[in-house]
Every structure is written in C-alpha cells, then in structure tokens.
C-alpha beads as a LAMMPS data file, in Angstrom:
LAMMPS data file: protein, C-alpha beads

191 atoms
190 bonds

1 atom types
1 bond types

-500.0 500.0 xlo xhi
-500.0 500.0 ylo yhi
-500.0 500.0 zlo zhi

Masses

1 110.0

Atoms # bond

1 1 1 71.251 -277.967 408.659
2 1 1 70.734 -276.670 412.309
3 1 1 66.909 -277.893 413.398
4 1 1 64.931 -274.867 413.868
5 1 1 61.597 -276.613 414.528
6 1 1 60.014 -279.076 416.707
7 1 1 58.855 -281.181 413.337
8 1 1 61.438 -282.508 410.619
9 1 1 58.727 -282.791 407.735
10 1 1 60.129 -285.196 405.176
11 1 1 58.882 -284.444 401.413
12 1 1 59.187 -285.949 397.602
13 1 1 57.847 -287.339 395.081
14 1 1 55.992 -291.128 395.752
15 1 1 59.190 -293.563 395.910
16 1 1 61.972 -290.904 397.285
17 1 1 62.315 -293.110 400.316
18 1 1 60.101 -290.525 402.631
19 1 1 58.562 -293.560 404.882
20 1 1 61.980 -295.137 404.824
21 1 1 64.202 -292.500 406.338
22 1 1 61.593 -291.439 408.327
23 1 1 61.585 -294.327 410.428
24 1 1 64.828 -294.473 410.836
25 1 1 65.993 -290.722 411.444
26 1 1 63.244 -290.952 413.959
27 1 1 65.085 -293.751 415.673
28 1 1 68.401 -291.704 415.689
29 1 1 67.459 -288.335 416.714
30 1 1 65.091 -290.292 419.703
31 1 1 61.587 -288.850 418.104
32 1 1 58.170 -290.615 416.925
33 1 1 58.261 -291.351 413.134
34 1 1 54.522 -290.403 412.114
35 1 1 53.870 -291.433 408.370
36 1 1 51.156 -289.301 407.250
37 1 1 48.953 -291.390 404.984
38 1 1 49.472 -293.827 407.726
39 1 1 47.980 -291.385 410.703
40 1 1 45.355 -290.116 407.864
41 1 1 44.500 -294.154 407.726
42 1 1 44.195 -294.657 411.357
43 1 1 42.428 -291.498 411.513
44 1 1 39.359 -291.674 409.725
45 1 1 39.730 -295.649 408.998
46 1 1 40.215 -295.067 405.057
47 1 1 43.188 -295.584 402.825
48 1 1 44.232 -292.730 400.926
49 1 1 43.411 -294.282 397.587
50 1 1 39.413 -295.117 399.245
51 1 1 39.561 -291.320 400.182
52 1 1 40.817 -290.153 396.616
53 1 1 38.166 -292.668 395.488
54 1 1 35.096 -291.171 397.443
55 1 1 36.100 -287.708 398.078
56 1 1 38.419 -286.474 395.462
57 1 1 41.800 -285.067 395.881
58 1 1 40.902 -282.115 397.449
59 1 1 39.646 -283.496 400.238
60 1 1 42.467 -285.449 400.855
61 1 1 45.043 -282.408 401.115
62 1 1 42.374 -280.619 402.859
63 1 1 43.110 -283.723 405.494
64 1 1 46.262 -283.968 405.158
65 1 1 46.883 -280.039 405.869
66 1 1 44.527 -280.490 409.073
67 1 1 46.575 -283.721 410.726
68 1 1 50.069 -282.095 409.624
69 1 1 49.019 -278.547 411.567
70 1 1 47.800 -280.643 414.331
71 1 1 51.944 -282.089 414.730
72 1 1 52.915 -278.910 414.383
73 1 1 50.710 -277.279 416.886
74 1 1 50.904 -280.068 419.382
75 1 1 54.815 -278.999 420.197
76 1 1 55.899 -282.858 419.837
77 1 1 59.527 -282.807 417.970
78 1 1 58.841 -285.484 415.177
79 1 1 59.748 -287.097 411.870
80 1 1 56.975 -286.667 409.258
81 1 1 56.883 -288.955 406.008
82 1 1 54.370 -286.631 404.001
83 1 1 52.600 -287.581 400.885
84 1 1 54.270 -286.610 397.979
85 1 1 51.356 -284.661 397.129
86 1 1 51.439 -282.562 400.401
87 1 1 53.141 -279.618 398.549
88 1 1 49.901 -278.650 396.409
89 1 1 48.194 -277.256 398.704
90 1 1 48.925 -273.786 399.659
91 1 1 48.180 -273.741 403.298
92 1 1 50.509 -277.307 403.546
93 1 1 53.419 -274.947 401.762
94 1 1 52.885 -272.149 403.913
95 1 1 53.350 -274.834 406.818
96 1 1 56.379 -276.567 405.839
97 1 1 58.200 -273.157 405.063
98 1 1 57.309 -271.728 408.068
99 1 1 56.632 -274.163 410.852
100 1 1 58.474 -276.956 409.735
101 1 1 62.474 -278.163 409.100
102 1 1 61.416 -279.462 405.465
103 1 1 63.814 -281.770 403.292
104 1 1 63.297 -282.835 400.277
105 1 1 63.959 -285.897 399.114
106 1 1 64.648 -286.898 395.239
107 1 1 65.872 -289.806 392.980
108 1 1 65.898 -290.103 389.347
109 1 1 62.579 -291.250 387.493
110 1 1 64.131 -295.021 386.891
111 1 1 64.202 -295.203 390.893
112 1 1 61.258 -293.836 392.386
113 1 1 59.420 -296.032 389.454
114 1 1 61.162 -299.434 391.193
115 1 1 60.839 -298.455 394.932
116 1 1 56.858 -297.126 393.573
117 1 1 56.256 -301.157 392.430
118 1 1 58.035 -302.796 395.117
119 1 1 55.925 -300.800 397.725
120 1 1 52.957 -302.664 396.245
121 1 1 50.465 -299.009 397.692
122 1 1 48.328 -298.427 395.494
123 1 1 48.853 -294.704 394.569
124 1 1 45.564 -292.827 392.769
125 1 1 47.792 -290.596 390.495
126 1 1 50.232 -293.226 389.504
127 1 1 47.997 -295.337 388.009
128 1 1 47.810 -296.046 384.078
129 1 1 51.344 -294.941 383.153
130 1 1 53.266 -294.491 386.166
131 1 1 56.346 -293.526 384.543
132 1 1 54.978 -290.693 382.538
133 1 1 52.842 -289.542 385.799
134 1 1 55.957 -289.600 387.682
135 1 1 57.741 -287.811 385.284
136 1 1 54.806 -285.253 385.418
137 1 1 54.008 -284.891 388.810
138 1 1 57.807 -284.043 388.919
139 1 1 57.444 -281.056 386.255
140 1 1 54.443 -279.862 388.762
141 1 1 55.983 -280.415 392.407
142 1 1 59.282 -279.980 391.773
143 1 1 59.561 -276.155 392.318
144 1 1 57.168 -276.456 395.139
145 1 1 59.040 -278.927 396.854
146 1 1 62.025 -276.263 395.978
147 1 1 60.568 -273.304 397.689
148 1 1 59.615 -274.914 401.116
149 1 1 62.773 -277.331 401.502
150 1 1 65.993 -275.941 403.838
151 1 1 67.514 -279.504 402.191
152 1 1 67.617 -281.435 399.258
153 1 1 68.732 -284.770 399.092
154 1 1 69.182 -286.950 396.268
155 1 1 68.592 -290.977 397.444
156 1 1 69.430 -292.295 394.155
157 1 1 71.969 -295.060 394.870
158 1 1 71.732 -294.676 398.857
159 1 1 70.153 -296.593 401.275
160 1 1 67.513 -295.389 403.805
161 1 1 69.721 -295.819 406.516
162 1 1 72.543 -293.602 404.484
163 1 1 70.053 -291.058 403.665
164 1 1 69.215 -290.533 407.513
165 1 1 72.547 -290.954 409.148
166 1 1 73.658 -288.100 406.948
167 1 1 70.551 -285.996 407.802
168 1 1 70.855 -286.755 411.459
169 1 1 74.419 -285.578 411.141
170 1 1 73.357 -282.512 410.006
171 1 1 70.794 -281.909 412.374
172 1 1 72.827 -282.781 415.643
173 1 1 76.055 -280.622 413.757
174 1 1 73.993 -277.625 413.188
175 1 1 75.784 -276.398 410.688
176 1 1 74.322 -273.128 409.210
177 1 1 72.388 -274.377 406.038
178 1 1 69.149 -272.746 406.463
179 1 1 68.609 -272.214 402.747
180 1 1 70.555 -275.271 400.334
181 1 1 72.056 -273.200 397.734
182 1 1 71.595 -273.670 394.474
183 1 1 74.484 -275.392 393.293
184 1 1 73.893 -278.070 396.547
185 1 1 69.809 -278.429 395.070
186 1 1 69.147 -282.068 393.083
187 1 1 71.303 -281.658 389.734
188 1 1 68.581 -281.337 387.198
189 1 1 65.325 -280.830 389.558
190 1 1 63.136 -278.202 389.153
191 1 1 63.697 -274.931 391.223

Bonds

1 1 1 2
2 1 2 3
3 1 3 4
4 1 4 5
5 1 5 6
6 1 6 7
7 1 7 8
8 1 8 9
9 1 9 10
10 1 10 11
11 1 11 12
12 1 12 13
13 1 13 14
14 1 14 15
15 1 15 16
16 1 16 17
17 1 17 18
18 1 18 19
19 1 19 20
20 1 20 21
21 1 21 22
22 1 22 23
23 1 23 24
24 1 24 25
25 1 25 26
26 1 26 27
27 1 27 28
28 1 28 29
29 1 29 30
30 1 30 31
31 1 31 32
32 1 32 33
33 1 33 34
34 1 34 35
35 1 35 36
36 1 36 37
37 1 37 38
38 1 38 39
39 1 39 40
40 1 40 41
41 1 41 42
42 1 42 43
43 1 43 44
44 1 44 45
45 1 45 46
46 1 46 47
47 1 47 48
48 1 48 49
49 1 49 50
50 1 50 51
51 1 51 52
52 1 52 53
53 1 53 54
54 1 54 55
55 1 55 56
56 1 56 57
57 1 57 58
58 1 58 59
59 1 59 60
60 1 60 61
61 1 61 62
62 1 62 63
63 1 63 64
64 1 64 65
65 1 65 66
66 1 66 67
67 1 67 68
68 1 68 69
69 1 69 70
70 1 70 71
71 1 71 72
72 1 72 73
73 1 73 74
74 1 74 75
75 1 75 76
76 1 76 77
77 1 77 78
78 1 78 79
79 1 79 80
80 1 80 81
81 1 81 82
82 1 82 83
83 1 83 84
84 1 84 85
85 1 85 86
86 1 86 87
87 1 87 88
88 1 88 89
89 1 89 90
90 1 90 91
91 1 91 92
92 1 92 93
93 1 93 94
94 1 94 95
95 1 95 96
96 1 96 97
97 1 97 98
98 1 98 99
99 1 99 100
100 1 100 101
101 1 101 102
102 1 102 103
103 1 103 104
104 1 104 105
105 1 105 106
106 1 106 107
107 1 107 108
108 1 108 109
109 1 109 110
110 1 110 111
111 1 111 112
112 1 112 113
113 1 113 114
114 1 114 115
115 1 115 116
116 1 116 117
117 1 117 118
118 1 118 119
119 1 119 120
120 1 120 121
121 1 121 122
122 1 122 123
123 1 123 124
124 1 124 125
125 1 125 126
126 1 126 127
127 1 127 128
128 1 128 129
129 1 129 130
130 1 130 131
131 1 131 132
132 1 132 133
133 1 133 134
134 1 134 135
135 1 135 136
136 1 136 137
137 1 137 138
138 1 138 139
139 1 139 140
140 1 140 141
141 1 141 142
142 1 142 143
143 1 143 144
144 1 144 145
145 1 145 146
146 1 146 147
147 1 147 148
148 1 148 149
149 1 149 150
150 1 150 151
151 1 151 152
152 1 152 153
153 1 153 154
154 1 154 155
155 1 155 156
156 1 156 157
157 1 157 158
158 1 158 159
159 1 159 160
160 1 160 161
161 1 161 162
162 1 162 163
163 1 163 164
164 1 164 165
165 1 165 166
166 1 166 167
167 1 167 168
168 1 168 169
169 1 169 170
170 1 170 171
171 1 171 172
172 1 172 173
173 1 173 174
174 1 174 175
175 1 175 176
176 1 176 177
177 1 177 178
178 1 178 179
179 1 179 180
180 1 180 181
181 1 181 182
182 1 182 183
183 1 183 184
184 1 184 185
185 1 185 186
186 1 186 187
187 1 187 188
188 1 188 189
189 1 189 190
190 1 190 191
C-alpha cells in the first residue's frame, strides 16, 4: 500500500485497536500520532461522551469532520486514530477517500467487546448492550468503512505492534495496493 497522502487516517469500529497502532505506526514511520477524540478533548475541554451528552451526535461528527480537515489541510504527514463513528458523516467519507491513506481496521465481535471493557472509555453508543450495539453499528459502518479504506486489516489475534509493523511495511514497500481487493477485504465484513 504505497502512501499517497500526507495523513494515514486509521478507522474501525470502537475496540479495532485504532489508538493502539496509531501510536505505534506513528513511532515507526517518524510522524505525530494524533488520536482524534483525544485532540477533540484538548480542543474544546470536553470528553466525547460530555459532548454526545450536551450536544448530540451530530455535533460531534460535525467536530470531528472540522479537526480531521484541519490535519489534512495543515500538510503535516500523520497517524490519525479516528472515532469509529467518523465514517457517518458524509463530508468525513468524502475526506478519507480523497485526502486521506485510510485503513480499516476490524476484529470479530468477541474482540472488540474485550478490548471495548478493558479500555474502561466510556462510549455513548455502546452503552446498555454493548454486544448487540457492536454488532449493529457493524451492520451500519461496515460498508462505509469499505468504500473509503485502500486497506483492511483484520487485528483479531494480533498485537498492536504486529498490526503496525505490517502496515509500516507496506507503506515504506509501496507496493501497488491502492484499492484491497475483494478477496484481501475482512472475511465476512460488510462491503
């Protein structure tokens, strides 16, 4: 997967390992990591649950869209963890299939649900049933995350630091990937 753009947008569902690798493929490729509920924190000084909370989910996106096309227009070559949620807004979409090198990042349901409850966040649309909203926010996202992704990695079994070696490898390699195919997408996800 040759690197076409300045930012390497990370995406997937809540518990894919997005913060994770982030960090780390940062560290290897020599770029900032920026999480993005962690810049929208430091930003305007809310969580994104106390924003979901007082605004609604609109607003959120609507903030998220804004600080992601501010990476993207500021020409710094980055890492972005986004929020799993990122996809759902058109403009975000349009962003990450355009402006961004965006790779998707899956695991089964039985993983993201242990990595969601060891991460102790507190995460709006998880709450009540996590399980069942995972396995629904999946049937939504999934062929969003599809259409903006060059890559789609499954972390299931891996560790962060396996997940980014191999994308940093593909990266540095350039190899010619600039659409997966669709017998290299997540067995079973969405498209």
């Amino acid at each position: 997967m040759e690197s076409r753009h300045r930012v390497v947008a990370l995406i997937g569902m809540p518990g894919a390992g997005k913060s994770a690798v982030g960090r780390i493929l940062a560290g290897l490729l020599g770029r900032p990591a920026v999480d993005l509920d962690e810049l929208i924190e430091n930003t305007t000084g809310s969580t994104p649950a106390e924003i979901f909370a007082r605004d609604g989910e609109a607003a959120f996106r609507q903030l998220e869209y804004q600080l992601l096309r501010s990476l993207v227009d500021s020409g710094t070559e980055c890492v972005v963890a986004c929020g799993g949620g990122v996809v759902t807004e058109e403009a975000s979409r349009h962003l990450l299939a355009t402006a961004c090198d965006a790779v998707w990042l899956e695991a089964d349901t039985d993983t993201l649900l242990e990595r969601v409850r060891q991460s102790g966040t507190v995460r709006p649309l998880l709450e009540g049933d996590p399980r069942a909203a995972l396995v629904r926010l999946r049937a939504e996202r999934g062929g969003w995350y599809s259409e903006v992704s060059r890559r789609a990695i499954d972390t299931t079994g891996s560790s962060a630091a396996e997940v980014a070696e191999t994308l940093e490898h593909e990266l540095r390699a350039g190899a010619d990937q600039l659409r997966a195919t669709a017998d290299e997408r997540v067995p079973g996800a969405p498209s």
